[in-house]
N, C-alpha and C positions, 0 to 999 in steps of 0.2 A: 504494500500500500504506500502511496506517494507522502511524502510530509504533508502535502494539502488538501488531500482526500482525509489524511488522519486528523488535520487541525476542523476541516468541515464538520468530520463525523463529533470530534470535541464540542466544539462550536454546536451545534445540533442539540449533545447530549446536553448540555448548561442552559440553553433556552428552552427545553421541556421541565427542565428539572425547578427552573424560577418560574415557567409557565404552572408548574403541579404546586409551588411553594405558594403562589399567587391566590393559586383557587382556593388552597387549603384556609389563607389567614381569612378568605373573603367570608367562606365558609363557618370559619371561628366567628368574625365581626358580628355578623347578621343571626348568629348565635346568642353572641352576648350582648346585641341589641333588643333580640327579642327578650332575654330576661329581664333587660332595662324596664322595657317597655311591662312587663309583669311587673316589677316590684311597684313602677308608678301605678297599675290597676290595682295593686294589694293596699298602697297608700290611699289610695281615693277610699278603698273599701273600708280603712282602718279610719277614715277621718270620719264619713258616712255615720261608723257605728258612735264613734267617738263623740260627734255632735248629738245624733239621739240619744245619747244618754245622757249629753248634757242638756241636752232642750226637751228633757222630758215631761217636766212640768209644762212648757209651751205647746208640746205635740198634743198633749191633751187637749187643750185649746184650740185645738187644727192649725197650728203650724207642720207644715211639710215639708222635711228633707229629703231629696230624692235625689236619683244622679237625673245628668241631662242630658236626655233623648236624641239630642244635635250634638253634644260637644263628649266626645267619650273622655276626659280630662276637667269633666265640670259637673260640679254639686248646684242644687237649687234648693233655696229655701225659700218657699208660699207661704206667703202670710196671709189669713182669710179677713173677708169683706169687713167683720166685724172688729177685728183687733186694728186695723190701718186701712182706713178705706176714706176717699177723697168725694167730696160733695162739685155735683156737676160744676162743670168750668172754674174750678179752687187746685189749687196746690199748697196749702197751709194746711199741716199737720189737725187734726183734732184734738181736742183732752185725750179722748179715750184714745187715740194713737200716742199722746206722747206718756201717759201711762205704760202703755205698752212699750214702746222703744227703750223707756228708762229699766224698764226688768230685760230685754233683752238684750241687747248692745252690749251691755257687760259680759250678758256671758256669751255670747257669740265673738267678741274681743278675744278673751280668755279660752276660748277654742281652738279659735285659730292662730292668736300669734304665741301661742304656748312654743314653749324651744322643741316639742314633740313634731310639732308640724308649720313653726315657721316659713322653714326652709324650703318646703313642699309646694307650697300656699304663692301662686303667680300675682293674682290679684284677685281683687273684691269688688263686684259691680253692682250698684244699685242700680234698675232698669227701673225708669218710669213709663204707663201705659195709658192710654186714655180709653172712651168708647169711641164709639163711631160720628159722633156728632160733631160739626164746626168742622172746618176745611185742615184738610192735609198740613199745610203751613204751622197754623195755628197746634194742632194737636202736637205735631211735634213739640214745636215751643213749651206748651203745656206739658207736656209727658218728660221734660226738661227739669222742668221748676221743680217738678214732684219730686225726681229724683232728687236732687240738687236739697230743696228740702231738708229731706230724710238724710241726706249727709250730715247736714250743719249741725240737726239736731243729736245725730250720733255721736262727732265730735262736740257738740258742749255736753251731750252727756257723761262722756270719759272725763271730760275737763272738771265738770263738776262734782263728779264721785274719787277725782285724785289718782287716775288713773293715767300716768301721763305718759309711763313705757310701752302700756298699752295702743296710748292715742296716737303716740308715734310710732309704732310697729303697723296699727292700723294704717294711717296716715298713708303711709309708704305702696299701701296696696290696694286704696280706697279710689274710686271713679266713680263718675254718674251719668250716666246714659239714658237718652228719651228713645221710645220706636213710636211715639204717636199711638194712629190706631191699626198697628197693621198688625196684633195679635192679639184681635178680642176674645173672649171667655164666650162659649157657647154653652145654651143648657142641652138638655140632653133633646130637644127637641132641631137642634143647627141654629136655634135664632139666638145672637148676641144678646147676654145681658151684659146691659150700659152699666149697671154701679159693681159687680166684681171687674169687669174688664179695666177699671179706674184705679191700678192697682202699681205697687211696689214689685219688682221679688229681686233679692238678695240671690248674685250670681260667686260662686267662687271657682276660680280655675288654678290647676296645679300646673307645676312645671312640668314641658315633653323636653325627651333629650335631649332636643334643640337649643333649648331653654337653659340647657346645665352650663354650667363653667367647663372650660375644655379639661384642666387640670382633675376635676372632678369626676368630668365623664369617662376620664381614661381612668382614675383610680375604682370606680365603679367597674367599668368594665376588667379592671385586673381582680376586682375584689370576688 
């Protein structure tokens, strides 16, 4: 065999051999991406149980934790018509709402920015909603204020219970978001009712591995 048939055949052999090394690590990655991706579904799962037990006094009251049916990385909490609920064309909290928020807020604080699941925890959105009444424009704006609202009031509630590691953990992860009326509450009959559709609900989203620090996501993946 010539020196250049033997160096080809070399040659040959070393580019299968980093072509087989290649597939293999690809193989490994998409491995221990998919466990990533489990342990963040185990965390949603562990925060899920985590909050209903601590909002159990509220779930009685029909508050509802659920995951969300659009974002597989996202908690929801419903808060019903009676405990926070906004009078036609108002974005000013009630008594009976800020009753409520003052028992809640703490401990939905103390949930989430606990050192258990800080870390976990992307951010916190209050979505405001309207019904179907007054023009697209206007609702948005309105669906707006509600949220925005219910923020301020959340933050002077931390403020005024001395809660101020809390208010700034929350702070950090806290946003207010209107959609108007593009997702009213229907009874069970398909027709919109106008005063639950006028509503709050508390969105929380976790971090995807997108989302990680590089340094982290490699230690994670070694881990």
């Amino acid at each position: 065999m010539s020196q250049d048939k033997s160096n080809a055949v070399l040659s040959n052999s070393f580019v299968d051999l980093m072509t087989s090394l290649a597939v293999i690590f690809i193989l490994l990655l998409c491995a221990s991406l998919n466990n990533v991706q489990e342990e963040r579904q185990t965390t949603r799962n562990s925060v899920l149980a985590e909050m209903q037990s601590a909002l159990k006094e509220f779930t009685a009251g029909g508050i509802e934790v659920k995951t969300d049916p659009k974002d597989p990385l996202g908690l929801l909490v419903l808060v019903p018509e009676d405990l926070l609920a906004f009078k036609l064309d108002r974005a000013d909290i009630s008594p009976a709402g800020d009753v409520f928020l003052r028992a809640f807020v703490p401990k939905l604080s103390t949930v989430v920015c606990s050192p258990k699941f800080s870390k976990e925890v992307n951010s916190i959105i209050v979505e405001g909603h309207t019904d179907s009444s007054g023009t697209d424009r206007h609702n948005w704006d309105l669906s707006q204020k509600r949220s925005m609202s219910v923020v301020r009031a959340s933050l002077d509630i931390l403020d005024d219970g001395g809660m101020r590691e809390e208010k700034a953990a929350f702070l950090q992860l806290l946003s207010a978001t209107g959609r108007g009326s593009a997702e009213p509450v229907k009874d069970t009959s398909g027709m919109e009712n106008p005063s639950v559709s006028r509503r709050v609900i508390f969105k929380l989203r976790f971090r995807s591995i997108e989302q990680m620090p590089v340094l982290e996501t490699v230690r994670t993946l070694r881990g």
